[in-house]
C-alpha positions as semicolon CSV with decimal commas, in nm:
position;residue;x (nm);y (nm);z (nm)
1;X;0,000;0,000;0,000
2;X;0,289;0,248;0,084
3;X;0,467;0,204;-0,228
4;X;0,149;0,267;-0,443
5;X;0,032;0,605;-0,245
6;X;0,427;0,665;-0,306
7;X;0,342;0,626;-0,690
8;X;0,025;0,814;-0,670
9;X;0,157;1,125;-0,480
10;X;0,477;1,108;-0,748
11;X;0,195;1,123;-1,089
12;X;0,170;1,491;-1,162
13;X;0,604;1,460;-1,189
14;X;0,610;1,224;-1,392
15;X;0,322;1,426;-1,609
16;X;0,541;1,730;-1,618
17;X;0,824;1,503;-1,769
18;X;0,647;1,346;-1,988
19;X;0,651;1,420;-2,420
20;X;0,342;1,492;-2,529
21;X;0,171;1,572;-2,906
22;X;-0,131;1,735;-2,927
23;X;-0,452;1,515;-3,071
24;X;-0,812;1,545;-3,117
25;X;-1,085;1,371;-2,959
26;X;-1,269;1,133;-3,185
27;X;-1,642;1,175;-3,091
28;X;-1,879;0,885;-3,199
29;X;-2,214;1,057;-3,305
30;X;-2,369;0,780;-3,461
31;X;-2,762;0,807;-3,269
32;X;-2,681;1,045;-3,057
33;X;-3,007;1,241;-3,042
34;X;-3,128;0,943;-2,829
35;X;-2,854;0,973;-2,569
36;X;-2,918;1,347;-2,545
37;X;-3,260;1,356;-2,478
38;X;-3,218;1,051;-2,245
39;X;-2,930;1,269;-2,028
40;X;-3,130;1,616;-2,097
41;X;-3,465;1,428;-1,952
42;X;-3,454;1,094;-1,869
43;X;-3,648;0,820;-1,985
44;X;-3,995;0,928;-1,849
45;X;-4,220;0,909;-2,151
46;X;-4,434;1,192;-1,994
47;X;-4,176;1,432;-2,118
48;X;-4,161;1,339;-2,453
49;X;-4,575;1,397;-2,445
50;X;-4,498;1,724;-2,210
51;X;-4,238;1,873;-2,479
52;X;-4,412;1,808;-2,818
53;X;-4,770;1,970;-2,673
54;X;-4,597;2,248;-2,550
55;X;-4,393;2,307;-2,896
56;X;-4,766;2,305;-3,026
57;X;-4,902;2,567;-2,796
58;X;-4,587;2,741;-2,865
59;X;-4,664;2,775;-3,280
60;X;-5,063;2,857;-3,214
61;X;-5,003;3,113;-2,969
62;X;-4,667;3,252;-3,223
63;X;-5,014;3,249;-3,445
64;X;-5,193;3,438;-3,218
65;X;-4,954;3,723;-3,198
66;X;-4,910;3,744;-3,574
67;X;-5,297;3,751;-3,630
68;X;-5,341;4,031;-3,378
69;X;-5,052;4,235;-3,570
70;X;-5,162;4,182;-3,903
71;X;-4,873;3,966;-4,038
72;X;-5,079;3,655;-4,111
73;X;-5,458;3,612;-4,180
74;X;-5,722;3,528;-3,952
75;X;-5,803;3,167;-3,950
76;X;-6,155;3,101;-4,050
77;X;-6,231;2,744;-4,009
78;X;-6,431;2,623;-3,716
79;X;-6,244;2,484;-3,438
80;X;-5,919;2,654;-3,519
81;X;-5,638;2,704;-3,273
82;X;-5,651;2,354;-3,139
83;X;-5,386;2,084;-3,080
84;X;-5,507;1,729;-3,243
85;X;-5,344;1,402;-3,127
86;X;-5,346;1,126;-3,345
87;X;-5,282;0,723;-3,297
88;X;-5,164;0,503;-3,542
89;X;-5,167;0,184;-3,470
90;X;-5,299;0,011;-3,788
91;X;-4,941;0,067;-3,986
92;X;-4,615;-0,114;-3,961
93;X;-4,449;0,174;-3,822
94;X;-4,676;0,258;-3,540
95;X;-4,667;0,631;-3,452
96;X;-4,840;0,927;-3,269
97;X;-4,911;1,219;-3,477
98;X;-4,887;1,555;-3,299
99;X;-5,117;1,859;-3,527
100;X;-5,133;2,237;-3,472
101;X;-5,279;2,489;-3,703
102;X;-5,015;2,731;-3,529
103;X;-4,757;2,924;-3,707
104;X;-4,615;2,651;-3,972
105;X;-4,227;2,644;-4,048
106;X;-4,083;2,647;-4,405
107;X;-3,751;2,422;-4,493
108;X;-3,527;2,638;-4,400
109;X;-3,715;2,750;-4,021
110;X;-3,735;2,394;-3,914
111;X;-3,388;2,368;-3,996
112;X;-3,272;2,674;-3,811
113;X;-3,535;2,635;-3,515
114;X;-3,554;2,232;-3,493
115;X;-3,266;2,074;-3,623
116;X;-3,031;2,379;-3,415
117;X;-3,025;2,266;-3,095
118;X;-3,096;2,531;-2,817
119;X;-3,245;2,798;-3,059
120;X;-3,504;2,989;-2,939
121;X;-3,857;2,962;-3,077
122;X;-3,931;3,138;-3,417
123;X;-3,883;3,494;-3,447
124;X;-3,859;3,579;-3,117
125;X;-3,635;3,907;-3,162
126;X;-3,984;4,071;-3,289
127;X;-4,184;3,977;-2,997
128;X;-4,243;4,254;-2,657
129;X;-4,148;4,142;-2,370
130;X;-4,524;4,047;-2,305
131;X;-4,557;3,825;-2,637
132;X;-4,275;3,626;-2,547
133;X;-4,389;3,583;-2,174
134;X;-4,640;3,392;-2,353
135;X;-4,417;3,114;-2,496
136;X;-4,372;2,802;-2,273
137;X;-4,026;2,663;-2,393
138;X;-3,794;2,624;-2,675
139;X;-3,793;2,486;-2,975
140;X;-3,485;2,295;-3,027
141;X;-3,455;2,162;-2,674
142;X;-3,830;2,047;-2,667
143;X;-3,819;1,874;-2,985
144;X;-3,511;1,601;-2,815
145;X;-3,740;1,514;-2,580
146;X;-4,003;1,310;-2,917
147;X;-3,664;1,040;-2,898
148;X;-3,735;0,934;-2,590
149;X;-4,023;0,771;-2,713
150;X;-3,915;0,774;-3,091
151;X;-3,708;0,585;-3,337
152;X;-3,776;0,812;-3,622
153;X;-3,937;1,158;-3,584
154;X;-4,080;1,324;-3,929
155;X;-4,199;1,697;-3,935
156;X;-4,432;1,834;-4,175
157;X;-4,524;2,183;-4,205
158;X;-4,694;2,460;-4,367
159;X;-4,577;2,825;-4,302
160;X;-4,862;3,068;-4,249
161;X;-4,657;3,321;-4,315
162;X;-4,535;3,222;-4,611
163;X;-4,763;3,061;-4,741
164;X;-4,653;3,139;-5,096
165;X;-4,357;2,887;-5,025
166;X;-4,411;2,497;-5,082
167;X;-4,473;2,261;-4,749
168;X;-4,189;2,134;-4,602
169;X;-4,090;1,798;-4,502
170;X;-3,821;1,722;-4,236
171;X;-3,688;1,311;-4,134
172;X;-3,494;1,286;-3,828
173;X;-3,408;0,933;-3,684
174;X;-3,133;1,009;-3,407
175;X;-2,833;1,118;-3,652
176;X;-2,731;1,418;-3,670
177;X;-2,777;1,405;-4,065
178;X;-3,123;1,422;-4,161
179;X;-3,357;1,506;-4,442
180;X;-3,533;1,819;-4,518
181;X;-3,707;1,905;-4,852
182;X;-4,060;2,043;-4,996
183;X;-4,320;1,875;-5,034
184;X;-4,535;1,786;-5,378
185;X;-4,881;1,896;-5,186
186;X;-4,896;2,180;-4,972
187;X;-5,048;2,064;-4,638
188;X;-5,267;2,253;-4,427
189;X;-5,132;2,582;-4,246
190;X;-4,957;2,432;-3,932
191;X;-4,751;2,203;-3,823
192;X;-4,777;1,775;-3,741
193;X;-4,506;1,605;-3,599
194;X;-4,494;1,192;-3,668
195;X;-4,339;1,052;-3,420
196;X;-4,302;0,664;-3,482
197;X;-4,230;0,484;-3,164
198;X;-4,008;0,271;-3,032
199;X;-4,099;-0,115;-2,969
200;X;-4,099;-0,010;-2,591
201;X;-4,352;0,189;-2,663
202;X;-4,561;0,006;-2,951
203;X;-4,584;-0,374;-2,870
204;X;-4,841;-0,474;-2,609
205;X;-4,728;-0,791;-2,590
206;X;-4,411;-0,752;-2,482
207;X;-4,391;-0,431;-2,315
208;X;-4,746;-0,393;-2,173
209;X;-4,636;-0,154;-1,919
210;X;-4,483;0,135;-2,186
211;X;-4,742;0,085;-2,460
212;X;-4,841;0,417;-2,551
213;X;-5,142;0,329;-2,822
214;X;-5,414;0,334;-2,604
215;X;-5,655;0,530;-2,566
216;X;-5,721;0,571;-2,194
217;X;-5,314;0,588;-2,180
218;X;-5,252;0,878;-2,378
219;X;-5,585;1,056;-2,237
220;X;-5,467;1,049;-1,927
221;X;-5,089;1,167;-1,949
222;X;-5,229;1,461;-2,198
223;X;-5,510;1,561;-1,890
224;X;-5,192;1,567;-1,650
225;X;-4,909;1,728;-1,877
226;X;-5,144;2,004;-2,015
227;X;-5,439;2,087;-1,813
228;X;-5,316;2,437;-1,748
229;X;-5,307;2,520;-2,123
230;X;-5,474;2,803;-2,323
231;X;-5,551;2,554;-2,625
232;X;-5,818;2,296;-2,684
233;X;-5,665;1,939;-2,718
234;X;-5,853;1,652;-2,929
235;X;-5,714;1,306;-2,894
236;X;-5,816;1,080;-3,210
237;X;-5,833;0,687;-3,198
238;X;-5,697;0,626;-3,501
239;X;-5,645;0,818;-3,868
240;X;-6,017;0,751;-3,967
241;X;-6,139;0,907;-3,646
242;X;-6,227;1,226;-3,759
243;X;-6,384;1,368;-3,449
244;X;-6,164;1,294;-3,169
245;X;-6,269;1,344;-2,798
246;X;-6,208;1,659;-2,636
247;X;-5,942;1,619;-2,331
248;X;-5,915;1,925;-2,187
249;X;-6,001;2,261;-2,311
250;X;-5,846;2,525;-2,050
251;X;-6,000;2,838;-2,303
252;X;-6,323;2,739;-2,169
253;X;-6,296;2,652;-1,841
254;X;-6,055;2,939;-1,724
255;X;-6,320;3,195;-1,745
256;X;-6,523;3,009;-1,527
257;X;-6,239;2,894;-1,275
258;X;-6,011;3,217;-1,247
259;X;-6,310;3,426;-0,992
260;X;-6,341;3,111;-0,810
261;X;-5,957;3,097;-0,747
262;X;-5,929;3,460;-0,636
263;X;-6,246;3,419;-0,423
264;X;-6,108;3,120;-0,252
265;X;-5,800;3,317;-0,236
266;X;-5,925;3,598;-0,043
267;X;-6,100;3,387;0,134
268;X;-5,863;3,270;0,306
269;X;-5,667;3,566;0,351
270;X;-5,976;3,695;0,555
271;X;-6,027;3,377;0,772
272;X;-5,617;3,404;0,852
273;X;-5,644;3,724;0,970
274;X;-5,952;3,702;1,166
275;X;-5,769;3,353;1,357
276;X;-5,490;3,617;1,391
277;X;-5,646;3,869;1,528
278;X;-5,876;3,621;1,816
279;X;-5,549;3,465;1,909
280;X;-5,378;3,785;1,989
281;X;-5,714;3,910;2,143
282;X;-5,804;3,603;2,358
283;X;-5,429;3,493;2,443
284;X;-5,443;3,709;2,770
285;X;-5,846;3,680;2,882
286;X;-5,907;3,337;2,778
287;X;-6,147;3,102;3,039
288;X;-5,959;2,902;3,263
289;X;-5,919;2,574;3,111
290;X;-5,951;2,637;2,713
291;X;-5,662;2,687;2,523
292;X;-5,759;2,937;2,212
293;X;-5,431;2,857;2,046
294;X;-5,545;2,484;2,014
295;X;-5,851;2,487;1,935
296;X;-5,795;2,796;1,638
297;X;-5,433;2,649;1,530
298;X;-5,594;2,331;1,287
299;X;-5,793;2,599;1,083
300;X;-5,508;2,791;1,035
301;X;-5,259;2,504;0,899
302;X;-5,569;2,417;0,737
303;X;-5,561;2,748;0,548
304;X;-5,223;2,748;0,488
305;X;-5,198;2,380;0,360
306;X;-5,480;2,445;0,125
307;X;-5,313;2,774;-0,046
């Protein structure tokens, strides 16, 4: 033991004596999208759902903004400004499809706002302070989080503000090399990221616990990793299912819920100062035998529990 700490404590001489030559690390990028997102988030599946909603919010509300300055025209179909969800399970290569008729990307904006990792969210220079308050995350960043649960992630999209420019088309599948073109067809204004999923995540039978096709599955996770959102979200059975089920809708509900909050609210800033204000007045003339603070001090961990 005493003559290895001796060769230990002697290492950083025998480094300054050494010859060196300078070389270059050799870095082995070969799927490395899936490693990132995996160290950036961990393999909660949750994520990858949390991430590509908020991206959508992100476009319709970068929709929003342009609408209310003029720079893109109003969208006149019923229902618009809503996030779809679709399932495909009937293909080979199983996939969810994410849909928003938000802002839409061209070729070249996917490429500098979703294949640039860390870049903010599109055009955000032009935004007030206010506007971009609005925006839940980034772009880049978000988008890792789809190959957690993805093998191959393919991005379609339709520029509303340029909507003189063809659709584009984007194929990512964990490389950094991927595809981006234009499309034949222009798609509708918006954006719908494919993700096809990982056999974790797409066979039943073997991994019953991950599967992410059903129904009641998805419905749930999208009820707990949006339900604070400004946009209607449909979730769709399958490709044929042209209806979809409303999961949460926080437009409509926030009207309703917001006086309730600040009445509640108030509430119990009232009740707290009123238990306040008895303790202080009672502590010194209280009958023999009851003890105010006991009897008062529930209610007011109560109180401050339920804030």
């Amino acid at each position: 033991m005493n003559a290895l700490i001796s060769a230990l404590t002697g290492l950083s001489r025998l480094e300054d004596d050494a010859a060196f030559d300078e070389r270059r690390m050799d870095i082995k990028i070969e799927n490395i999208l899936p490693a990132l997102a995996e160290n950036l988030y961990g393999n909660d599946w949750h994520v990858a759902l949390r991430e590509l909603l908020q991206n959508a919010q992100d476009a319709i509300t970068q929709r929003d903004i342009e609408e209310s300055h003029g720079h893109v025209h109003r969208r006149k179909q019923v229902g618009a400004g809503t996030i779809r969800i679709w399932i495909d399970a009937k293909t080979d290569d199983r996939a969810i499809l994410f849909q928003d008729d938000g802002i839409g990307l061209t070729s070249e904006e996917i490429h500098k706002y979703i294949a640039t990792i860390g870049e903010t969210g599109k055009a955000l220079a032009d935004l007030t302070l206010a506007e971009r308050k609005r925006l839940i995350g980034y772009f880049g960043i978000g988008f890792l989080a789809a190959f957690i649960i993805g093998r191959k992630v393919t991005v379609f999209s339709q520029s509303a503000v340029k909507f003189d420019v063809g659709s584009a088309v984007a194929v990512f599948d964990g490389r950094t090399e991927y595809r981006n073109g234009t499309l034949g067809t222009k798609v509708p204004e918006g954006t719908v990221v494919r993700v096809t999923l990982k056999d974790e995540f797409s066979d039943a039978s073997r991994y019953p616990d991950t599967y992410l096709l059903d129904f009641q599955t998805l419905e749930t996770a999208i009820r707990r990793c949006a339900s604070n959102f400004s946009t209607p979200i449909f979730l769709h059975s399958s490709l044929q299912d042209g209806t979809g089920v409303l999961v949460t809708s926080e437009k409509v509900l926030m009207p309703l819920i917001v006086p309730f909050q600040r009445l509640i609210v108030m509430s119990e800033k009232v009740l707290m100062s009123l238990l306040r204000c008895l303790i202080f007045i009672f502590s010194s003339i209280e009958p023999p035998g009851l003890d105010l603070q006991q009897l008062v001090q529930p209610l007011a961990v109560q109180c401050h529990i339920s804030k």
